[in-house]
C-alpha positions as CSV (number, residue, x, y, z in Angstrom):
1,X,0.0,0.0,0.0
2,X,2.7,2.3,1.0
3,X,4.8,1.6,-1.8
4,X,2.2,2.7,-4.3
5,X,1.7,5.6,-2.1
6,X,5.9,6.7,-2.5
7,X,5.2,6.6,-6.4
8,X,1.9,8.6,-6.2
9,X,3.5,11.2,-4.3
10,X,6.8,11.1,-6.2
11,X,4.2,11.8,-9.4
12,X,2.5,14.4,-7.5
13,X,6.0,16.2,-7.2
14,X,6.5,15.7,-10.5
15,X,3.1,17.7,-11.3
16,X,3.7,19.9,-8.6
17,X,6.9,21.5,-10.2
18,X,5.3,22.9,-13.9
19,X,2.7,24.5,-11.0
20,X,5.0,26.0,-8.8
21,X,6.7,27.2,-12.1
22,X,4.2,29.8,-13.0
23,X,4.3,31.3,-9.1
24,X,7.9,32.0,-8.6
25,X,9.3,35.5,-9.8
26,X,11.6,36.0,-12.7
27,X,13.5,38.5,-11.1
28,X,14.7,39.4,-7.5
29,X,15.6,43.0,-7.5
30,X,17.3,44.1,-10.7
31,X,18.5,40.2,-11.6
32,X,16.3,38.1,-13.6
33,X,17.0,34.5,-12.2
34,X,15.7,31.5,-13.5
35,X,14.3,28.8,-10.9
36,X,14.1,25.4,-11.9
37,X,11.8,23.3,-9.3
38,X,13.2,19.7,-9.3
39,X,10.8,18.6,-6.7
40,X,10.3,14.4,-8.2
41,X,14.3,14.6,-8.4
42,X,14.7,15.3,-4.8
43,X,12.5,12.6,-4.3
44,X,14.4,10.5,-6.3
45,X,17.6,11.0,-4.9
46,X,16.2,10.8,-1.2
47,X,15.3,7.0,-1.9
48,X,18.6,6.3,-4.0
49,X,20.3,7.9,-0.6
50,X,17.7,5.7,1.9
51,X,17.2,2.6,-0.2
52,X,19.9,2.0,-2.5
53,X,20.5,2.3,-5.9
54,X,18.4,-0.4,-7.6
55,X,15.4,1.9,-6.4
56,X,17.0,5.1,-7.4
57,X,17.4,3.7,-11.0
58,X,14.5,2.6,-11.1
59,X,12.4,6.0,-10.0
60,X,15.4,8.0,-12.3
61,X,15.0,6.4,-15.0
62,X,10.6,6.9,-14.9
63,X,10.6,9.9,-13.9
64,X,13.7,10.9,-16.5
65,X,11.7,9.6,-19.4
66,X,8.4,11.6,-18.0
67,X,10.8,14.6,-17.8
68,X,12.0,14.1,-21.2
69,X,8.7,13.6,-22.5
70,X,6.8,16.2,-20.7
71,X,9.4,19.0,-21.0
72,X,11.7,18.6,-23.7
73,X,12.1,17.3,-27.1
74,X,15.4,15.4,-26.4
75,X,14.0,12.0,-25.2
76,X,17.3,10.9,-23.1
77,X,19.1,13.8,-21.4
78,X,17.4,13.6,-18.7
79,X,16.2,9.9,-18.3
80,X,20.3,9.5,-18.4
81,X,21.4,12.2,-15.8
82,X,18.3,11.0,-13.6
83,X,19.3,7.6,-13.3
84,X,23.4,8.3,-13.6
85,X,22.8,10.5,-10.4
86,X,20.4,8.1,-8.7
87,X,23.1,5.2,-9.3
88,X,25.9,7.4,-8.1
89,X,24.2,8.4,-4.9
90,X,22.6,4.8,-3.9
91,X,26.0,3.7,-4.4
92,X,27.3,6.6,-2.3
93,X,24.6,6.3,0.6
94,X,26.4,3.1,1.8
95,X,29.4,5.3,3.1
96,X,27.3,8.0,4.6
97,X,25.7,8.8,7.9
98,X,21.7,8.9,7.1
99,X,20.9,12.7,8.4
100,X,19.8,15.6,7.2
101,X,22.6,17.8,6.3
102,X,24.6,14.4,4.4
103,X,21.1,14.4,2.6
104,X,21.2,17.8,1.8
105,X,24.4,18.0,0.2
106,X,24.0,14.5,-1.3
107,X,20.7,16.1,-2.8
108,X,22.3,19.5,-3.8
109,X,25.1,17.9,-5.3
110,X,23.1,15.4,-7.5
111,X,21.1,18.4,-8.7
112,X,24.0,20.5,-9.8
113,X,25.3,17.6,-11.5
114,X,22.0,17.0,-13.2
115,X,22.0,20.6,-14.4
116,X,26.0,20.0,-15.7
117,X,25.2,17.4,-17.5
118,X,22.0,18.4,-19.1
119,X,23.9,22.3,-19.9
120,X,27.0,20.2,-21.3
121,X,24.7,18.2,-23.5
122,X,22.5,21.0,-24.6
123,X,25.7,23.2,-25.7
124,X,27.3,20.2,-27.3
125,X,24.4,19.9,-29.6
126,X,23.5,23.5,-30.0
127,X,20.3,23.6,-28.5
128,X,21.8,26.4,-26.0
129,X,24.0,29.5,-26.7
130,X,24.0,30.7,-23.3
131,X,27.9,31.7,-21.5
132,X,29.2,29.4,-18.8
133,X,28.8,32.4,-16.5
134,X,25.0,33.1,-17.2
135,X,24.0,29.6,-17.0
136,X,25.8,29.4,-13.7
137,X,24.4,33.0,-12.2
138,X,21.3,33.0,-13.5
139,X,19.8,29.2,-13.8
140,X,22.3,27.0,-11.2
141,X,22.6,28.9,-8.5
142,X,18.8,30.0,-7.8
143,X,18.2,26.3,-8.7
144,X,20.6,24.7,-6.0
145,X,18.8,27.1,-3.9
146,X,15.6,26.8,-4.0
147,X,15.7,22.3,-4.4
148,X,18.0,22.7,-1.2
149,X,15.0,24.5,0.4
150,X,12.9,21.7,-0.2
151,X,14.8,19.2,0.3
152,X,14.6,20.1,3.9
153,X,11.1,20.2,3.6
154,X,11.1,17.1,2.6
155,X,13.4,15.1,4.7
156,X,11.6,13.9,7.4
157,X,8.2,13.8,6.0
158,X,9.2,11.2,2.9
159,X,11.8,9.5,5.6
160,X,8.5,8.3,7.3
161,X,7.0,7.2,4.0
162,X,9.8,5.5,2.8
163,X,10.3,3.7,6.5
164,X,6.1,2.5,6.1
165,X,6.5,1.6,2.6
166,X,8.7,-2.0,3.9
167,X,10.6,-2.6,0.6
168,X,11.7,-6.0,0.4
169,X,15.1,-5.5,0.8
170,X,16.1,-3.2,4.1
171,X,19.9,-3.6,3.2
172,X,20.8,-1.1,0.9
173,X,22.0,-3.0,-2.3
């Protein structure tokens, strides 16, 4: 029951972030900043970090193809980061304490390697001219921001649906 519950509200998140889109500002003062709500990837990478990496491939990988499909028209970029970053950090989790600030940085660091990868990708292509500069000023730091916000947020409420939801396999693998 529980289970099905972590991937309604991982899909909720995922709704939740084209939402949330249309209420932040564009601009803070005289900067115009772009915010990028990664709320389903926070969620993905807080079960990679508390259950392992099989489940963090799996949930990277579904909810990179719904990102690719919903969002973009590169079907890939982001199914690939998702689940690289997923792997990387349920393989990573094993060597960490399980609290709040290690999930924090785990998180923030996942996200800003996300956003590398899909910039790299996107500049290597040409689908993006933006400067190295601007894309870090004005779209990866507001970004890292923001997800790191609610990443706190969410901690400790999804730490008590992931601990109801009794996966199989308690060990992380």
């Amino acid at each position: 029951m529980y289970k099905f519950l972590l991937a309604f509200v991982v899909l909720i998140l995922f709704m939740m972030e084209s939402t949330v889109t249309e209420w932040l500002p564009g601009a803070f003062g005289e900067q115009d900043w772009l915010v990028i709500p990664h709320f389903s990837l926070v969620a993905v990478f807080l079960l990679a970090f508390k259950q392992g990496r099989s489940l963090g491939i799996l949930y990277g990988i579904s909810m990179g193809l719904l990102y690719d499909v919903y969002y973009t028209g590169l079907i890939g970029i982001y199914a690939f980061s998702y689940t690289l970053m997923a792997y990387m950090i349920g393989v990573w989790s094993k060597y960490f304490q399980d609290t709040l600030i290690v999930a924090l940085i785990v998180c923030t660091a996942g996200i800003a390697a996300v956003e590398w990868i899909t910039y790299g990708v996107l500049l290597f292509i040409g689908f993006t001219s933006d400067p190295l500069q601007a894309f870090a000023y004005v779209r990866l730091l507001p970004t890292l921001v923001f997800n790191a916000i609610f990443c706190i947020i969410l901690y400790k409420p999804f730490e008590y649906l992931i601990a109801k939801a009794e996966f199989a396999d308690p060990i992380k693998n």
